[in-house]
N, C-alpha and C positions, 0 to 999 in steps of 0.2 A: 378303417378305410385309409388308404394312403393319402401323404400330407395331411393327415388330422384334420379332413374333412369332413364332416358330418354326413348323414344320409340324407334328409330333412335341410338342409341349407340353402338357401334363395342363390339364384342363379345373378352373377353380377351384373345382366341386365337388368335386374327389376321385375320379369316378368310376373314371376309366380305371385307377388303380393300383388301386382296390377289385376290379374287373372283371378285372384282371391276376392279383391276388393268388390271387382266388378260383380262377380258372382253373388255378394252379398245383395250387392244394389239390386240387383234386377228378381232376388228373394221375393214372395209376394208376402204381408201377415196371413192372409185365408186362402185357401183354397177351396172350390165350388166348387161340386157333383152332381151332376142334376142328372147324367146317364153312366152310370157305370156301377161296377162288383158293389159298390157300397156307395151309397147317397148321402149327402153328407156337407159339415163343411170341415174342413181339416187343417190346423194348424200346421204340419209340415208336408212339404214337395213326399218325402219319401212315402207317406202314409197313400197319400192323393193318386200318387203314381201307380201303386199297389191296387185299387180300385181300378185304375182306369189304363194301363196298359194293357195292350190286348184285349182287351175289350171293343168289339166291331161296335161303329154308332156312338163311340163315346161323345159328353158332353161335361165340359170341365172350364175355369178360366181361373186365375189368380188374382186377389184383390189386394188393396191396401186397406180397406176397412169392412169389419164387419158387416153393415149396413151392405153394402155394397154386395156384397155377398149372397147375402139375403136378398135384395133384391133378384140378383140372378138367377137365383131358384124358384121365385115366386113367378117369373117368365116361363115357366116349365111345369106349371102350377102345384109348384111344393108348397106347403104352408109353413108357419111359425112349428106348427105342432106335430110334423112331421121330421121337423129336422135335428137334426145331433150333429154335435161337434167334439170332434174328435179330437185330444189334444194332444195325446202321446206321439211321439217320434220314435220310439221304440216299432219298428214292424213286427216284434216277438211279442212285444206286449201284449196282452189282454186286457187293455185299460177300458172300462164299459166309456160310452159317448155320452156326454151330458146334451141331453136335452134342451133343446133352445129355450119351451117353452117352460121348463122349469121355473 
């Protein structure tokens, strides 16, 4: 690159780490499925979204805790024993769900 710029370099306003930061924060720890491709709770956005994009009638929210999670499934009458969580972020992966009730 000229002037021995990098590709990857933050822009001298600030933004890109502001826009990063923020990104982070507004991350949920779970993700809930109560309608869509795959039911569920899901540790990553990427997995969650795989289930539930495109999907007509979907039903999804992001949590900060577990519980919390669980609860919102349980409003849609999933049980303990119904649900898996899924922890991989890989969308290639074939990581089987661990079972809540496990």
């Amino acid at each position: 690159m000229a002037g021995g710029q990098s590709r990857h370099s933050t822009p001298k306003n600030g933004r890109r780490s502001r826009n990063a930061a923020a990104k982070r924060k507004n991350e949920k720890a779970y993700y809930a499925v109560s309608k869509g491709r795959t039911l569920g709770i899901f540790k990553h956005w990427s997995m969650c979204a795989r289930s539930v994009d495109g999907f007509s009638g979907n039903r999804y929210k992001g949590f900060e805790s577990l519980e919390d999670a669980i609860a919102f499934l349980a409003v849609d009458g999933i049980t303990t024993e119904q649900i898996n969580v899924f922890t991989s972020g890989d969308v290639k992966a074939n990581t089987p769900p661990i079972p809540l009730s496990a």
